[in-house]
Every structure is written in C-alpha cells, then in structure tokens.
N, C-alpha and C positions, 0 to 999 in steps of 0.2 A: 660443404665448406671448402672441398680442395677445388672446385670449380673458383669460387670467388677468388682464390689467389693466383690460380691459373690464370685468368684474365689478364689483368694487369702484368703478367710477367710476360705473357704472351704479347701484348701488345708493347712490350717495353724490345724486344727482343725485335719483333715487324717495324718497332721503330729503327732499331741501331743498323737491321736490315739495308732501310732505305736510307741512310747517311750513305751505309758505303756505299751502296750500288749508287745513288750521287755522287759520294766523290772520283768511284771510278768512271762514271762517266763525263766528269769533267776533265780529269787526267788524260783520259785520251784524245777529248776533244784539244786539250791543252797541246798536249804531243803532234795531233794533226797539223794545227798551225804553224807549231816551231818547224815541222818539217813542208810546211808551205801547201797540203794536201790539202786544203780546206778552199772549196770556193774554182776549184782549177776548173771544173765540169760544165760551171754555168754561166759563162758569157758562150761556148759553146750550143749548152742547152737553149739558151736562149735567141740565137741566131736561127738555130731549127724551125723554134716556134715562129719565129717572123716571116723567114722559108716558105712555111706551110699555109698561113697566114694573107702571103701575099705583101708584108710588108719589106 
C-alpha cells in the first residue's frame, strides 16, 4: 500500500523538480541576454566554417 502513495508523491515532487530547473534555466538564459552574452560567438563561428569550407 505505501508503494502506491509513494508513486504519485514521487512523481509530483520530479515534477515541481522540473519547473524549477526550467525556470532557472530561463533565468539565466534571461540574464545572458540583458548582459548581451547571447549570440556574440557565432557570426565568428560561423566565418570559420565558410574559412574551412572555401567559401
């Protein structure tokens, strides 16, 4: 019997889990932006590949 309650509370708990570790990784993602980090690597990156590429 304590198996069957277990379940659901377990899985209620892998749920509230995964909200935060979503929200904190929005948060940061959020944070990246305001501070402009987001995105700065790859018109770089991308230059490389065209480099290597030939174009």
């Amino acid at each position: 019997m304590n198996c069957l309650r277990a379940g659901p509370e377990r899985a209620q708990k892998e749920a509230e889990f995964e909200r935060s570790k979503a929200k904190r990784i929005n948060e940061f993602w959020e944070a990246q932006k305001k501070e402009g980090k987001v995105g700065e690597s790859k018109p770089k990156k991308k230059n490389n590949i065209n480099k290597l590429l030939g174009l």
